[in-house]
N, C-alpha and C positions, 0 to 999 in steps of 0.2 A: 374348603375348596368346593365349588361346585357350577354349575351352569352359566352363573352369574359372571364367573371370572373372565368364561372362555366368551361370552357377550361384551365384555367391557375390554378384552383383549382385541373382537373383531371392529370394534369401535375405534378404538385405536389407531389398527392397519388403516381402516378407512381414512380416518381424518388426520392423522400423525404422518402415514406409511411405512410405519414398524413392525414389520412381518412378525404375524403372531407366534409362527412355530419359534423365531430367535427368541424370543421373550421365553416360552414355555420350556425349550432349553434351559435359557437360565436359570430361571424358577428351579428348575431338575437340580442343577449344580449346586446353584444356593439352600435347596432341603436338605443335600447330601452333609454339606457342611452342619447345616445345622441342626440334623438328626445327631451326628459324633460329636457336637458342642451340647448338646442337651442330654444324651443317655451313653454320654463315656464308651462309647463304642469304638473299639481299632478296626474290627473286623470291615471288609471293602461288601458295598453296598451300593445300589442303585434303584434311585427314586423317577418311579414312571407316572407324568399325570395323561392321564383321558383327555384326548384333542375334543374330545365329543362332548363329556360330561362335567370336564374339571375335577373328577376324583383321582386319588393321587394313592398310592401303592409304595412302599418300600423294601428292598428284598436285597436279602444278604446274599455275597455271591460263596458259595462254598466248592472244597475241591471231596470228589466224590472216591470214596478210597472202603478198602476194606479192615481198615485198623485205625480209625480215628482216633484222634491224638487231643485235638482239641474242639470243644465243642462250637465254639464263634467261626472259625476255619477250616475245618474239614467236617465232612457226612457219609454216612454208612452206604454203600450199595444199595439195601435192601430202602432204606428210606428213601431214598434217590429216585427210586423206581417208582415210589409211589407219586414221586412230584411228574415224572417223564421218562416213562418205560423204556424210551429210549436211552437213556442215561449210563455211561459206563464208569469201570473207576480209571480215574485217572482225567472224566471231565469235569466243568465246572455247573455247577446245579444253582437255580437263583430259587432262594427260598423267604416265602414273604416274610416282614417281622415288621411290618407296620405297625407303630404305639397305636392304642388307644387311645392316649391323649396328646397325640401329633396334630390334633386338626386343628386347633390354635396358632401354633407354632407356625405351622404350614402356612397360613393363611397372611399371618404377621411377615414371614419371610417377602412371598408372593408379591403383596403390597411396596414392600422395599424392593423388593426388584425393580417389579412394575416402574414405581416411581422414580428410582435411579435409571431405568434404561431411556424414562419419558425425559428426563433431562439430560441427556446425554443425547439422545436423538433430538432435542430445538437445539440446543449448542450446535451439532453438526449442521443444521437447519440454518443456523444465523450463518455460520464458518463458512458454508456455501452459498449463502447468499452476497456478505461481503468481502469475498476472497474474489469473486465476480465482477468485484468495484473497485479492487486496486489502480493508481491512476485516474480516480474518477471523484468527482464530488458531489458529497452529502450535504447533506442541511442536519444540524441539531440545534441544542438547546444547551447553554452552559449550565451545569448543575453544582459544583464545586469546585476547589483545588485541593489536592493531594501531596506534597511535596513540592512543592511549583508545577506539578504537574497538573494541568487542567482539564476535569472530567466535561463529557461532552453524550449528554443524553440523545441516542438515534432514535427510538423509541424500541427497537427490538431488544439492544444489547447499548452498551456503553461504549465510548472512544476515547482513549488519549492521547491530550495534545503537551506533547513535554515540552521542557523550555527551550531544549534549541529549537522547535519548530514553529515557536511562539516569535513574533515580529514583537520586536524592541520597542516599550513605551505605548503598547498595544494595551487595552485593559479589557480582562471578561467578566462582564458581571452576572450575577445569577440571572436568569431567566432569558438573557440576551438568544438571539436567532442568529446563528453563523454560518457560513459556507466552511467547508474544509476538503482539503485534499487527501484523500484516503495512499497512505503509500506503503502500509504493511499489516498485513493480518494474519495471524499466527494462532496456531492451537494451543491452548495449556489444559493444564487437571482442572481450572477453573471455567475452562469454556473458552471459546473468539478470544484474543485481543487485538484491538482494531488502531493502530497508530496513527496519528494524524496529522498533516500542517497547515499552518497558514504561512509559511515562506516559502515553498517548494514551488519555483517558474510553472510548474505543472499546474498549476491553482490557477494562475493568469492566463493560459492555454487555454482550460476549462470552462473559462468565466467567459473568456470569448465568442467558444464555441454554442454558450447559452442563449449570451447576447445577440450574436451577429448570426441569423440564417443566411449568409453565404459561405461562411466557413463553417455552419452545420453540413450544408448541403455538395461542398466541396470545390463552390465555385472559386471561392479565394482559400489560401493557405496560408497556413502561418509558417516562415520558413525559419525563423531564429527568434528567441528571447533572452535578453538580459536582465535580470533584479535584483537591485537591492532592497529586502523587503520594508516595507513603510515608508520607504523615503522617493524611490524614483524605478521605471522599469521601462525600458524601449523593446519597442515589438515591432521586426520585420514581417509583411505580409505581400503576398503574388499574387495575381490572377493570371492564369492564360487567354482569358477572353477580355479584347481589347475594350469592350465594350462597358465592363464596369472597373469602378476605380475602386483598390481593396482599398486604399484609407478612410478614404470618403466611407466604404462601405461598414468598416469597425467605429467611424466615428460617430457614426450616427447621423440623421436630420437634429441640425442646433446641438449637434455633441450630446445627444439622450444616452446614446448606444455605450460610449466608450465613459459615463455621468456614471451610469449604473454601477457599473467597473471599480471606477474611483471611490463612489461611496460604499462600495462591499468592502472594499481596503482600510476604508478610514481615512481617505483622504493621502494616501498615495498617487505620484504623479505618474503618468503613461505618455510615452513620447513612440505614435505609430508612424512608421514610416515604409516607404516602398520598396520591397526587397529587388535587386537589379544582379542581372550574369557579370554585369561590368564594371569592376571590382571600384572605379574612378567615381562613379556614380555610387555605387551601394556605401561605398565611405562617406564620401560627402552628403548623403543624406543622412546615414547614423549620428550625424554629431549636430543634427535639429536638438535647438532650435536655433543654431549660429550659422551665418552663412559663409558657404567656404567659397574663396577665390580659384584656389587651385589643388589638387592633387597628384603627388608622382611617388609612384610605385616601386616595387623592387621584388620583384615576383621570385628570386632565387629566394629570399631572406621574408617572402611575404612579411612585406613592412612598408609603412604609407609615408609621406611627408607631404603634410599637410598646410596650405595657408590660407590663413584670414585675413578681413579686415582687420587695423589695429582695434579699432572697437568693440570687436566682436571677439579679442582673444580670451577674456576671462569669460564669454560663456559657451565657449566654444569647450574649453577647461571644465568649466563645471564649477562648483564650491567643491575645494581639498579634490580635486581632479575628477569627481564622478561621469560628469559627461562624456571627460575622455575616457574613463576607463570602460563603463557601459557600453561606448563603442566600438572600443575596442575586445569586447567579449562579445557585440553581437555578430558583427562579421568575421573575427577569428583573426583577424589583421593586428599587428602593432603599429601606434597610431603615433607620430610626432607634430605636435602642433606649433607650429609659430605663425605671429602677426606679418601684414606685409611689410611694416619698420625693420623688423628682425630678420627678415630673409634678403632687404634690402643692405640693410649693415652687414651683413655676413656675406654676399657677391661681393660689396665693394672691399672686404678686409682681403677676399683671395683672390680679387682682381691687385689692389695691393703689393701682396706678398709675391702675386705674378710678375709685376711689374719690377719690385725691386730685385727679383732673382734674376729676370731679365738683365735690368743694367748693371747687377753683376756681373753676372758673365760675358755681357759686352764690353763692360770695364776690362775683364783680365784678358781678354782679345785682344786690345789697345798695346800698341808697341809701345815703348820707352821710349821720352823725347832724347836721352843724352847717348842711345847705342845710334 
C-alpha cells in the first residue's frame, strides 16, 4: 500500500465519481476480514489506511483491566498507559499488531475491492442511465438467441428481447440494426437488466414521434393506437391548429414519413386517421380504408351501428375481422357492421312483423258476422 493507491483512487473519483473515502472504507472492512482469514485471529480489530500516504495499520482492540485473563482480549493498566496515559481499566485500548508480512495481502485485497466497487459503480452507471429510457427507444445490434430469448447489443450493457415481445414471423439475424422499445430495467447481482419489445403500441408512438417533427414538437398528437404487431396498426392523430392536417403531416410528402415506419416494422401495415370529439365521425373514419354510409350510436351501451356499402362490407370487416376489431380498440367503441343489403332486409322483416301484428289485432277487433 502506498501513495500510488491513494493516486489511482483520486483518478477514479474524477473520472468514475466514486468517492475515494467509500473505497478506502471498504478496503478497511475487507483487510479486517482478511487479516482473521490469514492469521487465525478471533480477537476484534481494526484496520486504518492513511488518506494521505496509503499506509495501512492494524490494531487490536483490547479491554484494559487489572487482572488479565487472556492475552488476544484483555491488557494490563500499567501497559495501557504506556499506549495512552489516559487510559483507565475498564476502557478499551487499540493496540497495533500489524504482520510484517500483511503488505502483500493488503495490497491483493485493495485491488479486489478497488475492482469490485469499479464494477458495481458502471452497473449503477448503465442502471441510471437506462432506467431513464424506460418507454423510450433504443437502437441496437442483434448479437445472439438464448432460449428464444434474443440478445440485443446497446453498446454499454446488453438487452432482452423475449418471445412474447418478439412480433410473430419476424426474424433477427446476427448483426442486424433494430429499433426497440425499452419497457423494463431492473437491477440484479449481475448488473441492468434491460427488457425489451418489438410489439409494445409504445414502439409505434415512438417511431412517430422520430419521424414526424410535429408531433415531436407538439403540434399534432397522437390521441389513440391500436396493434396487431406485424400484421396491421391504426393510429389516431389531432391538431388544434386548423392550419395543418395531422395525417397529411405523419404521412409524409409521397408517404416518406409514415415509408420509414413501415420499413422499421418489416413491412407492417399503418392506417392514420384523424382523431374527432364526434364520436359519428371518429368511427367512421377508424374503419379506413372502407367507406361508411352511415353511423348510429348508443351512448348509454357506448356501441356503434354501423353501415356500408354492400361492397365495401368485407373490408370494412377486415380478414378474420381485424379491421373491425382495430377499430373498435382504437376509439373504445363496440362496433356492428352491416352492408346497406342487410340493414335494408332487416327494416323490411320488422316493418313485416309490424305489419302482420297490426292486422292481427285489427282481425280480433272485427265483430262476428253470425252475432
Amino acid at each position: 500500500m502506498s501513495s500510488d493507491l491513494i493516486h489511482a483512487l483520486e483518478q477514479l473519483e474524477k473520472e468514475k465519481g466514486i468517492e475515494k473515502d467509500i473505497i478506502i472504507e471498504a478496503i478497511e472492512a475487507a483487510l479486517i476480514s482478511a487479516y482473521k482469514r490469514n492469521f487465525g485471529s478471533s480477537q476484534n480489530v481494526r484496520v486504518s489506511v492513511d488518506r494521505q500516504t496509503g499506509d495501512f495499520k492494524v490494531y487490536a482492540l483490547k479491554r484494559v483491566t487489572s487482572d488479565p485473563q487472556n492475552e488476544y482480549m484483555d491488557i494490563s493498566v500499567e501497559n495501557a498507559k504506556k499506549i495512552n496515559a489516559e487510559l483507565d481499566e475498564e476502557d478499551m485500548a487499540e493496540v497495533e499488531v500489524t504482520p510484517k508480512k500483511f503488505g502483500r495481502i493488503a495490497a491483493q485485497t485493495a485491488k479486489q475491492v478497488v475492482v469490485q466497487r469499479l464494477r458495481e459503480a458502471e452497473r449503477g452507471i448503465i442502471f441510471d442511465e437506462f432506467s431513464n429510457k424506460e418507454a423510450e427507444i433504443v437502437t441496437g445490434i442483434v448479437q445472439r438467441t438464448e432460449k428464444k430469448n434474443v440478445i440485443i447489443d446497446l453498446g454499454k450493457t446488453e438487452a432482452v428481447l423475449a418471445p412474447t415481445e418478439q412480433i410473430s414471423g419476424e426474424e433477427y439475424k446476427f448483426n442486424d440494426r433494430i429499433k426497440v422499445y425499452v419497457i423494463e430495467v431492473k437491477r440484479t447481482t449481475k448488473g441492468p437488466q434491460i427488457m425489451v419489445s418489438r410489439t409494445h403500441p409504445g414502439l409505434i408512438k415512438r417511431l412517430f414521434e422520430l419521424e414526424v417533427p410535429e408531433i415531436h414538437e407538439g403540434v399534432v398528437e397522437i390521441k389513440s393506437i391500436s396493434r396487431e404487431p406485424g400484421s396491421r396498426t391504426k393510429i389516431a392523430v389531432y391538431s388544434k391548429d386548423d392550419n395543418v392536417d395531422p395525417v397529411g403531416a405523419c404521412v409524409g410528402q409521397k408517404g416518406t414519413r409514415v415509408q420509414t415506419i413501415v420499413d422499421e416494422l418489416r413491412g407492417e401495415k399503418i392506417d392514420i386517421i384523424k382523431w374527432s370529439s364526434n364520436p359519428q365521425e371518429y368511427i367512421s373514419s377508424s374503419l379506413s380504408p372502407a367507406k361508411v354510409v352511415r353511423v348510429d350510436i348508443s351512448e348509454e351501451e357506448k356501441s356503434a351501428k354501423v353501415t356500408v356499402p354492400d361492397f365495401q362490407l368485407s373490408l370494412a370487416i377486415g380478414k378474420e375481422g381485424q379491421n373491425a376489431r382495430l377499430a373498435a380498440k382504437l376509439t373504445g367503441w363496440k362496433i356492428d357492421i352491416k352492408s346497406e343489403s342487410q340493414l335494408r332486409a332487416t327494416i323490411e322483416q320488422q316493418l313485416l312483423n309490424f305489419d302482420g301484428g297490426f292486422q292481427s289485432a285489427f282481425s280480433e277487433d272485427e265483430p262476428d258476422e253470425d252475432e
